[in-house]
C-alpha positions, -999 to +999 in steps of 0.1 A: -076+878+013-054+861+036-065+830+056-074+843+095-085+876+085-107+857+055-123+837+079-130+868+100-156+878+075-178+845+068-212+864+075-236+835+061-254+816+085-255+775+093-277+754+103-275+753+142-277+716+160-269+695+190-255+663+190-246+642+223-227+611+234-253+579+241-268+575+274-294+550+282-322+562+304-353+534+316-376+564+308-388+554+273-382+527+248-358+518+217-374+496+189-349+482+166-354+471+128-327+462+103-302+491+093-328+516+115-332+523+150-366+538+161-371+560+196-398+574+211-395+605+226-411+643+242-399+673+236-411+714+236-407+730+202-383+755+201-383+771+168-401+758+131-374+763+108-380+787+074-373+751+058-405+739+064-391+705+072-373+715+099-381+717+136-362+722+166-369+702+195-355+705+234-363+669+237-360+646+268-332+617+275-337+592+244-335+557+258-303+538+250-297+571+225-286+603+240-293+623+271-314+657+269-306+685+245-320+710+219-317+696+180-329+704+146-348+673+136-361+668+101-395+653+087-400+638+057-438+645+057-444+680+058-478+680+071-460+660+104-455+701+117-485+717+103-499+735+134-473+734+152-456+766+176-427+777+194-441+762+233-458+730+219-452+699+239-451+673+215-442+630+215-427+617+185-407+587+170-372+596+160-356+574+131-320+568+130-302+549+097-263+551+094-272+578+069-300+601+076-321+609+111-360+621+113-388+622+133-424+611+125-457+606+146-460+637+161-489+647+187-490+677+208-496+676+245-492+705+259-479+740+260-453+758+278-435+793+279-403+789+255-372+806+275-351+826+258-323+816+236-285+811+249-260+831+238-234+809+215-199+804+225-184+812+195-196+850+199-177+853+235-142+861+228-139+890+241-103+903+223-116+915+187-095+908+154-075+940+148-054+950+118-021+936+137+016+925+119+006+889+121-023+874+143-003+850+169-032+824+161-011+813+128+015+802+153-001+785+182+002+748+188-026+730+186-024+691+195-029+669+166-040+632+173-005+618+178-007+644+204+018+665+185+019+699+180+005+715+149+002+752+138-018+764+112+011+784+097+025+742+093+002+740+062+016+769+041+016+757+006-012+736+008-052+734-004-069+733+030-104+718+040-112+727+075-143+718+097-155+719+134-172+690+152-170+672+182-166+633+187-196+615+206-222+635+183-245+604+175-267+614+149-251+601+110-261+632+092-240+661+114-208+655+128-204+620+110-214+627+080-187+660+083-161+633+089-179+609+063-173+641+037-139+640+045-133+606+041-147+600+008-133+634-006-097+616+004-103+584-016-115+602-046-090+627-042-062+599-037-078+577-066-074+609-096-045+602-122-016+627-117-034+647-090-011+667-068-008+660-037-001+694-014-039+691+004-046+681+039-079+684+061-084+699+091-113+686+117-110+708+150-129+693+176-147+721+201-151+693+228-115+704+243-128+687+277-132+653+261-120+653+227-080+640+237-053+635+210-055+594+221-099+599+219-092+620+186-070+589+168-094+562+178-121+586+159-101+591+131-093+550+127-128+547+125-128+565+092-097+552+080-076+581+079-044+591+068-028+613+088-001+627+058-033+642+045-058+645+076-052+659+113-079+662+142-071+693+163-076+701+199-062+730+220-069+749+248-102+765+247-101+798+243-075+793+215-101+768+194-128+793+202-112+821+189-104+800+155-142+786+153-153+826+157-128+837+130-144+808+110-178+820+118-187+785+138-210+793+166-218+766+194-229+765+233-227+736+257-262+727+262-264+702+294-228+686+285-236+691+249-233+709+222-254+731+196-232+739+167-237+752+135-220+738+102-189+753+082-163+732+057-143+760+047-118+757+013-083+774+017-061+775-012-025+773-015-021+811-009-039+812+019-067+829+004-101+816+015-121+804-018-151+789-007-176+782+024-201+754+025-226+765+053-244+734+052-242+697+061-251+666+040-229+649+013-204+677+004-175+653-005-182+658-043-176+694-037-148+693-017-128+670-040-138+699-068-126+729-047-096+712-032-082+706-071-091+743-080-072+756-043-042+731-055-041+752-085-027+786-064+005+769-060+021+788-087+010+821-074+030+831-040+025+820-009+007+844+012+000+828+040+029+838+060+022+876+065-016+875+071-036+898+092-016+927+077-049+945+065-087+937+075-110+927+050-134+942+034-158+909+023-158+879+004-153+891-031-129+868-037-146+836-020-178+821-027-205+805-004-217+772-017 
């Protein structure tokens, strides 16, 4: 399995969300506490989630939070969306920590028809994979964060991590807690005895409007990075789109936002893809665990070079975590 054409097949499906830059509106009101923020808020539910815990909101401007969008929000009581349907107008509390977001105090107050569901970005690109020499994707230049340019054939010979976000999501536990992954998995990954050291991540940000090399570096300070071991790409649009669908990442703009769902994808040193994590949440455990296996496919040879020779048939030689 070779590293486009693997990502071509990813089939499982993430958890879709929206995340937004902060905008204050006069509208409604922030209460603050120590290390939590508390807003109140109205929404129409969109969807109840097969979670149970999980409940996806178009929600109004947030004061002092984020403007208007659609979001996944979790509960910690469960009985919070007992009754609850696709069309309820409901007020609630959302609780933000550095760590972890949910809402609480929900009452209904209303009903209203729920339109239908936008069609995801990620799905648009209209020129399909085909069973070509070598997909030109391996060679385009993408803009890394010193604004230079970085293709993902660069990286041949080494255990890969890549993930997609954007950079003024606000809530800790989806883009930043992606970035948060990565950032702890390079510590402990830096910190093991004798470890080698042919791994780099990859964070490709589908906010190609805002998300500049110089807005990319400021991001990446913020989580101390080292860029011998960790880019943030940009690139034109249709180019980072076609790379998020090859990954399986769907998202839409939704009112200067975005809905996205979550991928952290593990390439090894061959190429070959070894393992998907289709969630969010603390993964940097994982990842320190599948990057030291992918290091291990140095001694076989490097595929990478001649992908998209043949399509592939599925994911028997990857997993999905």
């Amino acid at each position: 399995m070779r590293l486009i054409s693997a990502l071509s097949s990813l089939l499982a499906s993430g958890l879709v969300l929206s995340c937004r830059e902060s905008l204050p509106e006069s509208s409604l009101r922030a209460e603050h506490g120590k290390g939590l923020r508390t807003f109140l808020a109205r929404g129409v539910v969109k969807e109840l989630q097969e979670d149970g815990s999980t409940v996806v909101v178009s929600h109004e401007a947030i004061a002092n939070y984020m403007d208007a969008m659609t979001m996944p929000f979790k509960v910690k009581e469960l009985k919070e969306l007992a009754g609850l349907r696709a069309g309820d107008q409901i007020s609630f509390r959302l609780s933000v920590t550095d760590e972890e977001s949910w809402i609480a105090q929900i009452t209904r107050v209303g009903t209203v028809r729920v339109e239908d569901h936008k069609q995801p970005v990620g799905t648009e690109v209209s020129e399909a994979l085909t069973p070509a020499a070598r997909h030109p994707l391996l060679d385009y230049k993408f803009s890394n964060e010193l604004g230079q340019a970085v293709s993902l054939s660069d990286f041949r010979g080494q255990a890969l991590a890549i993930t997609f976000f954007f950079t003024r999501c606000p809530i800790p536990d989806y883009c930043p807690r992606l970035s948060k992954n990565f950032q702890e998995a390079s510590i402990k990954l830096a910190s093991v005895p004798g470890a080698p050291t042919n791994w780099h991540f990859l964070s490709v940000s589908f906010d190609t409007e805002f998300d500049s090399p110089a807005v990319l570096k400021a991001y990446g300070e913020i989580y101390h990075y080292d860029p011998a071991h960790w880019s943030f790409l940009t690139g034109a649009a249709d180019k980072v789109g076609e790379l998020a669908r090859l990954s399986d990442v769907k998202f839409e703009r939704d009112a200067g936002s975005f809905n996205h769902n979550f991928r952290t994808l593990i390439i090894d040193t061959a190429g070959h893809l070894q393992t998907v994590f289709p969630t969010g949440g603390d993964l940097s455990n994982a990842i320190v665990d599948e990057i030291l296996k992918a290091m291990a496919a140095t001694n076989r040879s490097i595929a990478l070079a001649p992908s998209l020779t043949q399509p592939t048939p599925g994911l028997a030689q990857s997993s999905t975590r």
